[in-house]
Backbone as a ProteinNet text record, in pm:
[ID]
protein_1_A
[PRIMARY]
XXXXXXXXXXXXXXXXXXXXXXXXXXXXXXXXXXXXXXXXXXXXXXXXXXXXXXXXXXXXXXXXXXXXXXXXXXXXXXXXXXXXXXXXXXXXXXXXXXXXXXXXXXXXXXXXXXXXXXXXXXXXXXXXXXXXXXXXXXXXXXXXXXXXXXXXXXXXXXXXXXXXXXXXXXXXXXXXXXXXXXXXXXXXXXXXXXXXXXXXXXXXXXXXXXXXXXXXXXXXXXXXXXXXXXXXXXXXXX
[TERTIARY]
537.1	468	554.6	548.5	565.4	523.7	614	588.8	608.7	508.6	536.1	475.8	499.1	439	561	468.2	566.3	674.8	791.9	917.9	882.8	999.1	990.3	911.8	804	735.4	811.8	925	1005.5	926.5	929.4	885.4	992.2	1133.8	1199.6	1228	1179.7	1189.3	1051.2	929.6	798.5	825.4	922.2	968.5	1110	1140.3	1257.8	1142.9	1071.6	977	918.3	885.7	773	925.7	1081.2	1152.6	1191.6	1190.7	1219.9	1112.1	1029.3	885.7	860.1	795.7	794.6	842	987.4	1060.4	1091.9	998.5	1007.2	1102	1181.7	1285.7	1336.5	1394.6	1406	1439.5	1369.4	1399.1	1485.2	1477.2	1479.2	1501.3	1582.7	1551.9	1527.3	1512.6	1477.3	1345.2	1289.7	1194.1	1223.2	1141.4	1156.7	1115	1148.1	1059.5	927.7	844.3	681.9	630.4	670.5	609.3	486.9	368.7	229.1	224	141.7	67.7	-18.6	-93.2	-214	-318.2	-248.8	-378.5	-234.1	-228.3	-159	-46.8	65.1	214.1	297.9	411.7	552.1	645.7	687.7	780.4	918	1028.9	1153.2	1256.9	1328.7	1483	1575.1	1636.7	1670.7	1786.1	1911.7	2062.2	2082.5	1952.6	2003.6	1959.3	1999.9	1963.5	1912.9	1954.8	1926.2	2001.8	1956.6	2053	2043.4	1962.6	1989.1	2080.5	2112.8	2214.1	2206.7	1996.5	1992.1	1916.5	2008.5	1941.3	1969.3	1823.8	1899.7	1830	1900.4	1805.8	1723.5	1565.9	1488	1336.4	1267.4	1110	1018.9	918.8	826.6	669.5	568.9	453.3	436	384.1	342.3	198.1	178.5	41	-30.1	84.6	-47.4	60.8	33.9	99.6	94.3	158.5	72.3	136.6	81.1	114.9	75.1	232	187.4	216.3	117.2	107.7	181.9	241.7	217	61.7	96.5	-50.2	14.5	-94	-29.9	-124.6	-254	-322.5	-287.7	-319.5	-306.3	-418.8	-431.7	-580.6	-541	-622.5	-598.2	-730.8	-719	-796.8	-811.3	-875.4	-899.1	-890	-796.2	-779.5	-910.6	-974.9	-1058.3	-942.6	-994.2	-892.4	-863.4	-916.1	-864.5	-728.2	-796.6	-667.1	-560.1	-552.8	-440	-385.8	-462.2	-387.7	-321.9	-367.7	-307.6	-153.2	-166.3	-69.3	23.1	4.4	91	194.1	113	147	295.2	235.4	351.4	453.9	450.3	542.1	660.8	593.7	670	704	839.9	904.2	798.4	817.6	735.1	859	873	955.4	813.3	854.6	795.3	835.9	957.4	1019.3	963.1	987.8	878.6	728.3	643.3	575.4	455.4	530.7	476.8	476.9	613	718.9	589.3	549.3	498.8	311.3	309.7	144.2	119.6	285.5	243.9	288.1	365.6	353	242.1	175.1	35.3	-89.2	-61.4	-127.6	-109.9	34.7	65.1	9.6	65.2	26.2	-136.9	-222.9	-385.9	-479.8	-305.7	-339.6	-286.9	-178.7	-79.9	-214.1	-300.3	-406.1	-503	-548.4	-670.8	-626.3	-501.4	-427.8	-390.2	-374	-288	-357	-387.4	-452.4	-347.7	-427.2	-358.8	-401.2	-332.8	-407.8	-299.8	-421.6	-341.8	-347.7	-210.3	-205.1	-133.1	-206.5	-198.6	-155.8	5.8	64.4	182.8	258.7	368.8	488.9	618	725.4	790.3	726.6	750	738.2	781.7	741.4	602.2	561.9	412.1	309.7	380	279.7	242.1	422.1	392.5	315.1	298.2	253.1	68.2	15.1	-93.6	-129.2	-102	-123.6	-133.6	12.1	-35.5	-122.7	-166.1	-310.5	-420.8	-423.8	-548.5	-554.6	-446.7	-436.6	-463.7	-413.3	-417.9	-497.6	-573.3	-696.6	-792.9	-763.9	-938.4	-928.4	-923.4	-943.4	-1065.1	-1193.8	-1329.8	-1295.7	-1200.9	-1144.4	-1103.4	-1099	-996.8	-1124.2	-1097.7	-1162.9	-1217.2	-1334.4	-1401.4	-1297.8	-1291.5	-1239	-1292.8	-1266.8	-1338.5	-1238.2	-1357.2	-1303.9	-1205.6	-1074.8	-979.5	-995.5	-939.1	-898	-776.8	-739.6	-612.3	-627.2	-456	-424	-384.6	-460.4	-376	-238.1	-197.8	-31.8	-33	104.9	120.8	72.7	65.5	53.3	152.5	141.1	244.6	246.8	275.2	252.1	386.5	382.2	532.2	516.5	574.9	591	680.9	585.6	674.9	698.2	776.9	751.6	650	646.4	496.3	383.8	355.5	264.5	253.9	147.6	122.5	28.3	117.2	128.9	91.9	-34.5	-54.9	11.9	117.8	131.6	149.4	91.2	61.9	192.5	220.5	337.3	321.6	417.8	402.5	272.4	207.3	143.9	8.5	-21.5	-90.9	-85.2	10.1	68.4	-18.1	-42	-137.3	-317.4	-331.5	-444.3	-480	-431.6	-450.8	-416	-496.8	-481.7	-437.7	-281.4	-248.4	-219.3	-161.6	-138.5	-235.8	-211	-378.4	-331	-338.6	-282.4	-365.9	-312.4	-373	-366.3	-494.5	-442.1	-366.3	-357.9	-224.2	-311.3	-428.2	-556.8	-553.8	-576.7	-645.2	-500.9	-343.2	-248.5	-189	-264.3	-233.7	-329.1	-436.8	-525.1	-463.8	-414.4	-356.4	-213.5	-174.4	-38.5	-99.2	-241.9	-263.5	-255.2	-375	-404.5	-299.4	-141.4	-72	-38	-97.9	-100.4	-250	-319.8	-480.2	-493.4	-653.1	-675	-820.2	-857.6	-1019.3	-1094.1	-1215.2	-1273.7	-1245.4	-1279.9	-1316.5	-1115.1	-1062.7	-890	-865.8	-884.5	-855.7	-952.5	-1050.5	-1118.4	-1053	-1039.9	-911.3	-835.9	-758.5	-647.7	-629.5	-759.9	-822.1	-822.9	-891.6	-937.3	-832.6	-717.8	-585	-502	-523.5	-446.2	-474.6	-614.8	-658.6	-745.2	-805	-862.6	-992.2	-1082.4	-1217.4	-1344.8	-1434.2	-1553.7	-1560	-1614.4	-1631.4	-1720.2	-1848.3	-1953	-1883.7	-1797.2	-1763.8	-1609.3	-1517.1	-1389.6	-1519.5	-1581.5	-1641.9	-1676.3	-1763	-1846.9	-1719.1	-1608.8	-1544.5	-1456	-1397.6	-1337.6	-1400	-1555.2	-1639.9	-1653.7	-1609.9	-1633.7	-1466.3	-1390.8	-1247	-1253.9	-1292.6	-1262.6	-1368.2	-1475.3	-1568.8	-1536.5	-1417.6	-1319.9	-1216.8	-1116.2	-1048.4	-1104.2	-1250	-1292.6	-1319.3	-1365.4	-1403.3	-1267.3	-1185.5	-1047.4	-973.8	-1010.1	-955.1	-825.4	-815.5	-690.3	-729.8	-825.2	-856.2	-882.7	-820.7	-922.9	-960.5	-1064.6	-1155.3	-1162.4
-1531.9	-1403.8	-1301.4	-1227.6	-1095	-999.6	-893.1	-758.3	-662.1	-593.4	-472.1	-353.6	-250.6	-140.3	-39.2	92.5	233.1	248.9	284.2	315.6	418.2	399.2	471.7	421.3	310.8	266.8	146	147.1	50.8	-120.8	-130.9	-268.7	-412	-370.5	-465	-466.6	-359.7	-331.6	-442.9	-429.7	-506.5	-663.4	-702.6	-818.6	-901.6	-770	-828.7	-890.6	-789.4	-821.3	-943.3	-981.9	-1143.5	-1237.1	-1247.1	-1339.5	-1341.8	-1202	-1197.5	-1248.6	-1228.6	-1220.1	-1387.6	-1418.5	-1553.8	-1622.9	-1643.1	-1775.8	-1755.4	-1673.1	-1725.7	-1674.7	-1715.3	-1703.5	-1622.8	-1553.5	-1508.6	-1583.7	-1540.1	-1567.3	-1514.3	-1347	-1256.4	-1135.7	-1059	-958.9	-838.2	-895.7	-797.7	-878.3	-845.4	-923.5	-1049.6	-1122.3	-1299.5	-1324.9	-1390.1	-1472.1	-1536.4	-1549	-1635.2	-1715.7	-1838	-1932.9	-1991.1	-1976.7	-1987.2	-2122.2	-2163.1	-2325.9	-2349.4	-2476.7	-2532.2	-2479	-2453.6	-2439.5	-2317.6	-2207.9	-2152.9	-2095.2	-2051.5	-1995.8	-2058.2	-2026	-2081.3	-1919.9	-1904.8	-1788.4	-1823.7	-1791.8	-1813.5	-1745.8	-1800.9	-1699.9	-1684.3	-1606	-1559.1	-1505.6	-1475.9	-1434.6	-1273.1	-1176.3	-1056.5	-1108	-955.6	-984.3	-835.7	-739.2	-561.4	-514.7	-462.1	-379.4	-459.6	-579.9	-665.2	-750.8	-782.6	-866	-1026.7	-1033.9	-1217.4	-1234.4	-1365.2	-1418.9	-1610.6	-1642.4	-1799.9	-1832.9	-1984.7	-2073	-2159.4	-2102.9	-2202.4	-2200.7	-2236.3	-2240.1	-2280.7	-2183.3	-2225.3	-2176.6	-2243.4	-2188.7	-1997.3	-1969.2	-1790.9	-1811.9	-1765.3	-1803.5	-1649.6	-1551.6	-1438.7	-1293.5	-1183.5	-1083.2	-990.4	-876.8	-773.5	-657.3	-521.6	-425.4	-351.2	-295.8	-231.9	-135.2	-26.4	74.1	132.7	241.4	203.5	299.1	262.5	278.5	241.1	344.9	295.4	194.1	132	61	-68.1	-205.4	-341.9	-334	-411.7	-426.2	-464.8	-576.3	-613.6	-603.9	-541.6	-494.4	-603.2	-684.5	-752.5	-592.5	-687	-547.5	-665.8	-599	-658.7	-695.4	-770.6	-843.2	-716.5	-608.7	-493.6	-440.9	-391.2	-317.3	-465.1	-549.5	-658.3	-642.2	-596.3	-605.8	-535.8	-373.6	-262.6	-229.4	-295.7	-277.3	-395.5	-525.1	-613.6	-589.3	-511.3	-496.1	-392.7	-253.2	-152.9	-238.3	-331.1	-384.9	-492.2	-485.1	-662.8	-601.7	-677	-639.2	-662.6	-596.9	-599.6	-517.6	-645.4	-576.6	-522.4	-348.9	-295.8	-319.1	-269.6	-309.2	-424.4	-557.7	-655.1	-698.6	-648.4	-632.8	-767.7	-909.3	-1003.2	-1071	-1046.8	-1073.2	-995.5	-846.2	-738.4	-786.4	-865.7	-903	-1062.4	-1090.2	-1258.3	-1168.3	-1094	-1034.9	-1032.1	-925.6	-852.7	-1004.3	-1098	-1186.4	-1296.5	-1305.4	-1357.2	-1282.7	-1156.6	-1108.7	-1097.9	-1100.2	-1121.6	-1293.7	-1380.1	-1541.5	-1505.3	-1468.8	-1457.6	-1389.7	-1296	-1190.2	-1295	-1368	-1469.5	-1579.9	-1625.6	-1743	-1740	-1640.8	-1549	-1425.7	-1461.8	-1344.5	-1229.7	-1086.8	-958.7	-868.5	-858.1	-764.4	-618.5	-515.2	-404	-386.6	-414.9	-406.3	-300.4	-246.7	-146.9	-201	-109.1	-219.6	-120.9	-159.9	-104.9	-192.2	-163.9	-241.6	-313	-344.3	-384.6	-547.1	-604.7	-759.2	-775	-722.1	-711.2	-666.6	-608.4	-553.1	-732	-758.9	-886.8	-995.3	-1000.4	-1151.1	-1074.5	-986.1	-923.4	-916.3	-855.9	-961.2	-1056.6	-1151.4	-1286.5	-1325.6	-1316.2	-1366.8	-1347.4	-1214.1	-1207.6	-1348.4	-1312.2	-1373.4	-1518.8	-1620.9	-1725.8	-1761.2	-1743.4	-1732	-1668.9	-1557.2	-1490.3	-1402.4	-1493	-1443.2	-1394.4	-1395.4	-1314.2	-1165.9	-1109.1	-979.7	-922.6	-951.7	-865.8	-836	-664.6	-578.1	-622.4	-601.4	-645.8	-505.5	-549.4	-444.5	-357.1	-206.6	-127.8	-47.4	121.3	161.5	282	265	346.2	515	596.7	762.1	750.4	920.7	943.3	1090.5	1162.5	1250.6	1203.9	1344.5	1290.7	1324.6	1286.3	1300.4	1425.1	1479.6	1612.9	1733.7	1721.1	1757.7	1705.3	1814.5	1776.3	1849.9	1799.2	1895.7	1940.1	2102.8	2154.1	2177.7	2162.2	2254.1	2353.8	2501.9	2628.9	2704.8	2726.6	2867.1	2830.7	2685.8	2622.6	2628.4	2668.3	2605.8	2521.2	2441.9	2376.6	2384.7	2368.6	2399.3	2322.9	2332.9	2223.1	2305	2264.9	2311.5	2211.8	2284.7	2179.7	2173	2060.2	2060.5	2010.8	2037.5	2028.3	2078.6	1963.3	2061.2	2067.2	2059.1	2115	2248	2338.2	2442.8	2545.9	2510.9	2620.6	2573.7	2442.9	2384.1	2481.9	2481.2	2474.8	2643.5	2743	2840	2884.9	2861.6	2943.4	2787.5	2832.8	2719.1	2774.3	2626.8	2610.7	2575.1	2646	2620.3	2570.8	2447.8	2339.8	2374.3	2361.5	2341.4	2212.2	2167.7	2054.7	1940.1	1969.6	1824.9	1793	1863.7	1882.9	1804.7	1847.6	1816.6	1725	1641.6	1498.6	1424.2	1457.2	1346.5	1368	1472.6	1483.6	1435	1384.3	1292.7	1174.6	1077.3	994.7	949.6	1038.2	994.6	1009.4	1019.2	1026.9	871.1	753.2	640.6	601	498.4	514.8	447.2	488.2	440.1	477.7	427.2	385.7	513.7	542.5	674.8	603.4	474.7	424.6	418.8	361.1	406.3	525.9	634.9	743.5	810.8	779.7	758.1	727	611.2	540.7	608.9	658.5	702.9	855.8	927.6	1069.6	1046.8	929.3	882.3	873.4	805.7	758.3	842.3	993.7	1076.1	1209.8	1191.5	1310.3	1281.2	1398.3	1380.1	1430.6	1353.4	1375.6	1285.4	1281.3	1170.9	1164.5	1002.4	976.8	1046.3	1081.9	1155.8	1305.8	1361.4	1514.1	1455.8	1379.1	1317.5	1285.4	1215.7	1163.8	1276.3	1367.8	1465.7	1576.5	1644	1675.1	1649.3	1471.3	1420.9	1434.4	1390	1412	1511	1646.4	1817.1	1761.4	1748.8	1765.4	1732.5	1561	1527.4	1568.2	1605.6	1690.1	1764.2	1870.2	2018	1943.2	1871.4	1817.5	1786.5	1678.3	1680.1	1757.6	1897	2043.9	2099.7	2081.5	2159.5	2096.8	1963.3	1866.9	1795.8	1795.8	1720.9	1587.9	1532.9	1390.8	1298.1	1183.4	1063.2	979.4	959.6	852.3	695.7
262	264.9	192.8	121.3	16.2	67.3	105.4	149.1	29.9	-13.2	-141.4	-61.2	-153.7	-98.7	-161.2	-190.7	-210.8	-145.5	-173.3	-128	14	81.2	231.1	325.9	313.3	393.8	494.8	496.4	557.4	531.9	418.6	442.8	490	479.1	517.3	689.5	761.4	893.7	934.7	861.9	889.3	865.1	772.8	719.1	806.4	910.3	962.5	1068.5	1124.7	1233.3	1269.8	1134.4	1141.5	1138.5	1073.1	1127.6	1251.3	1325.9	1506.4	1546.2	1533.4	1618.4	1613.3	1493.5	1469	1393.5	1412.5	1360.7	1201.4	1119.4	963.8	932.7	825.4	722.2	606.2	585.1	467.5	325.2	206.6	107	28.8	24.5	-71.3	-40.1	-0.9	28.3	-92.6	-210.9	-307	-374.1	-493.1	-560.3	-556	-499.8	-571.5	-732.7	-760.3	-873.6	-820.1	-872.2	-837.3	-998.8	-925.1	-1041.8	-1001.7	-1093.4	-1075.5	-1117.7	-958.7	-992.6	-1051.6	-1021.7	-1079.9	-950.1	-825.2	-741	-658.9	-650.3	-560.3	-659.3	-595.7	-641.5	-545.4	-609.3	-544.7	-523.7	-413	-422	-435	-493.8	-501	-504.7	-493.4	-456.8	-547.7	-534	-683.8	-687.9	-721.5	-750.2	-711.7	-700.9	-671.6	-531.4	-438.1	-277.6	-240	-349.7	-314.7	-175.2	-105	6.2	112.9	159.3	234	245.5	107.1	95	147.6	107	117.7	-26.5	-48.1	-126.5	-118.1	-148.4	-62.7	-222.7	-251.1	-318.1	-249.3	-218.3	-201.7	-265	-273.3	-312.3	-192.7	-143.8	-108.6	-124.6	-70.8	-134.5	-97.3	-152.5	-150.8	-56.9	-9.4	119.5	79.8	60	8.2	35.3	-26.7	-62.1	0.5	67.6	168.3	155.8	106.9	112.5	224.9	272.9	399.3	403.1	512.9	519.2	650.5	698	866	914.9	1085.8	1114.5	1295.5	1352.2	1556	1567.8	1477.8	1521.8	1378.5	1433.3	1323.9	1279.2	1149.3	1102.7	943.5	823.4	781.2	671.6	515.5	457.7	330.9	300.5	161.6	44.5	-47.9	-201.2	-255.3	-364.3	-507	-577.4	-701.5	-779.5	-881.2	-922.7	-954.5	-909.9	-789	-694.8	-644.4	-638.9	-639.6	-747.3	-870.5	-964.1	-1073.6	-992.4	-985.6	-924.7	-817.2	-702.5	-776.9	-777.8	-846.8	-963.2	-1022.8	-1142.7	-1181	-1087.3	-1014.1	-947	-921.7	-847.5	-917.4	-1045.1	-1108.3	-1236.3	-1268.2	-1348.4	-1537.7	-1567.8	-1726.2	-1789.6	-1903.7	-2003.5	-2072.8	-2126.1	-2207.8	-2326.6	-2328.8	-2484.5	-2533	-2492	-2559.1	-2595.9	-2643.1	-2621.6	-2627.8	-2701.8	-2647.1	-2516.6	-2481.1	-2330.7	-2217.2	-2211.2	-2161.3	-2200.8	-2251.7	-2242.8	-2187.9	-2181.2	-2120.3	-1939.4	-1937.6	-1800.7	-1744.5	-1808.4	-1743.3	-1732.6	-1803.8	-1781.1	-1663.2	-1657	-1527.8	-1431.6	-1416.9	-1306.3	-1252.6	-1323.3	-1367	-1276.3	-1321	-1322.7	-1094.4	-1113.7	-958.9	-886.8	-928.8	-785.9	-775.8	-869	-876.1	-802.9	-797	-712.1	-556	-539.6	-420.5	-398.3	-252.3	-185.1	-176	-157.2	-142.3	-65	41.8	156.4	194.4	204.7	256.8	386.9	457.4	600.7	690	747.8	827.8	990.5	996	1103	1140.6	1296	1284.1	1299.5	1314.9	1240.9	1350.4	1492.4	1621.2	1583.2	1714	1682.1	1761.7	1821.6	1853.1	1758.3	1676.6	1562	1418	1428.6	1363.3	1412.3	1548.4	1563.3	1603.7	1583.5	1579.8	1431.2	1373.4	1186.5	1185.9	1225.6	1193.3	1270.6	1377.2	1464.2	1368.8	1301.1	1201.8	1104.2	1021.2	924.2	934.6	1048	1039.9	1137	1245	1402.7	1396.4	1322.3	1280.9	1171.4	1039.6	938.3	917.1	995.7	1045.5	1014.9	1117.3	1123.3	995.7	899.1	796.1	674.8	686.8	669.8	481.5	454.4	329.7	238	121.2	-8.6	8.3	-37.8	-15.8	-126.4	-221.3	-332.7	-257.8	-332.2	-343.2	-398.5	-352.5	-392.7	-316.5	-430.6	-422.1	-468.3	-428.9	-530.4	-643.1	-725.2	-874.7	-905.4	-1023.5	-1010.2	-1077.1	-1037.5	-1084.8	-956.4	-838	-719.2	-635.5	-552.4	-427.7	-319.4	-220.2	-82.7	-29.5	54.8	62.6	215.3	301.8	424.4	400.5	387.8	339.7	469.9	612.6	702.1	791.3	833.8	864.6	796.7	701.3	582.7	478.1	508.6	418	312.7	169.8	54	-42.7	-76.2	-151.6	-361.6	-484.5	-515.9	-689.3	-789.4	-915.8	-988.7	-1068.9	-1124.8	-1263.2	-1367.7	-1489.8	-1571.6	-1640.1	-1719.4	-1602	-1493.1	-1380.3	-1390.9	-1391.2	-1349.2	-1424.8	-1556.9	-1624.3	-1621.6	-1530.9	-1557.8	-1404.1	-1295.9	-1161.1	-1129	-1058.4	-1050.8	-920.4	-915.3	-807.2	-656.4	-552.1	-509.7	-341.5	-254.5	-198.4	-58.5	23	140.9	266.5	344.4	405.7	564.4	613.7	745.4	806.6	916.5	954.9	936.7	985.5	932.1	816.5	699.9	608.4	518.4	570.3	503.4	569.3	692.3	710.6	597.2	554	439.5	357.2	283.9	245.8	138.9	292.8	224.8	250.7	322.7	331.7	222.3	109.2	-23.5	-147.2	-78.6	-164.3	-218.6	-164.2	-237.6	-211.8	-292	-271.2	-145.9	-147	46.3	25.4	75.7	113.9	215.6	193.6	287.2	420.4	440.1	604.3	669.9	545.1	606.6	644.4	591.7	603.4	713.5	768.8	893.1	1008.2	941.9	1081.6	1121.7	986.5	998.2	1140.5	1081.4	1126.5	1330.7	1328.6	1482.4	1533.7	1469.7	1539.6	1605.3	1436.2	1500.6	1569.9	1563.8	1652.6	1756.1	1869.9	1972	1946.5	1844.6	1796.6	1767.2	1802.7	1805.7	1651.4	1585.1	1495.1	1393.9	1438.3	1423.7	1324.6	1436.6	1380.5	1273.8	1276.9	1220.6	1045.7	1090.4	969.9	884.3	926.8	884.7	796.6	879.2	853.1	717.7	733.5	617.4	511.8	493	431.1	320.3	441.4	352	271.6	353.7	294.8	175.4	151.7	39.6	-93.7	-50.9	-125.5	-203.8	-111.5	-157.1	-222.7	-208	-293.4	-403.2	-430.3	-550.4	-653.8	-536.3	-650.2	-708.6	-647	-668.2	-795.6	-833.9	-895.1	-871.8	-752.8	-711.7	-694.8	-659.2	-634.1	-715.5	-719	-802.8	-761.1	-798.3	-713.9	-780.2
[MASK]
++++++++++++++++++++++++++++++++++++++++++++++++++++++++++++++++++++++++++++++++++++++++++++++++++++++++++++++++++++++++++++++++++++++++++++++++++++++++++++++++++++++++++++++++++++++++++++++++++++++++++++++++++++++++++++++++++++++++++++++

């Protein structure tokens, strides 16, 4: 199993979890190598180790990839072969400079999402949280949530806590596009930073229920206007 995901999300805390929790092993504690089969991938181990400081020589099969999010509740989201291969792609080394080297990349990585499943999992970094994934994953793969389309902020935004406000405020060439900066209530600048990596309306739902004390009905309706206003404002991409 392969844990990726945006920096700060503790993914090696989620990765220590599943070897306490249940038994599995480390490979890697930095990127593996992945050599693509005839039916599947192989994950492997490789000479750097990054700040963990493992690195073993071994090979075994890749069973499937998971970017995680955290979250107080588990739950397990199928990506499309798009967004697998969006997210993959951010994640794996591509020489640019080469630019034949940098198109047999992007093709691997194309061959690796079609071979190997990719799920965004929403989880916390407990060993109860691990062996509640893996129950999905391998006892009721029923449960894990169908693909669903991604939004986000766009880049060149950013959110500030100024004096207790929150600040939504444009940067670079934003700055002469965007008039003036846009201040959030504490709701409005929890979605906020949700959509600071992409996420799905029904995630960001979840997300809303989890953390507030509000019926679905009015949470829905609400998010609804939010991201509406984000769209008019042009901060969002959908």
């Amino acid at each position: 199993v392969a844990f990726t995901g945006h920096s700060g999300l503790v993914k090696s805390a989620r990765a220590k979890a599943w070897v306490d929790a249940l038994g599995f092993e480390w490979i890697s504690g930095d990127r593996p190598a992945v050599r693509l089969e005839k039916e599947g991938s192989t994950a492997c181990g490789v000479p750097w180790d990054g700040k963990e400081q493992i690195f073993r020589d071994v090979e075994l099969p890749l069973r499937c990839i998971m970017e995680v999010r955290r979250s107080p509740v588990n739950y397990i989201r199928k990506l499309s072969e798009d967004q697998a291969r969006q997210l993959t792609m951010q994640q794996s080394f591509v020489p640019m400079w080469d630019t034949d080297a940098a198109v047999m990349a992007m093709a691997n990585v194309r061959q690796l999402v079609r071979k190997t499943p990719v799920y965004r999992v929403f989880c916390g970094p407990d060993a109860e949280d691990a062996k509640a994934i893996y129950d999905i994953l391998v006892n009721h793969p029923e449960l894990i949530r169908e693909e669903a389309k991604d939004m986000k902020i766009k880049e060149g935004f950013v959110l500030r806590n100024v004096v207790d406000e929150f600040i939504v405020m444009p940067t670079g060439d934003n700055i002469a596009k965007f008039e003036g900066a846009v201040v959030l209530n504490e709701v409005s600048a929890f979605i906020f930073k949700q959509l600071e990596n992409p996420v799905s309306r029904d995630d960001l739902l979840t997300a809303m229920l989890n953390e507030y004390d509000v019926d679905e009905a009015t949470a829905a309706a609400d998010l609804d206007a939010l991201l509406e206003k984000f769209a008019e404002m042009g901060v969002l991409e959908k």
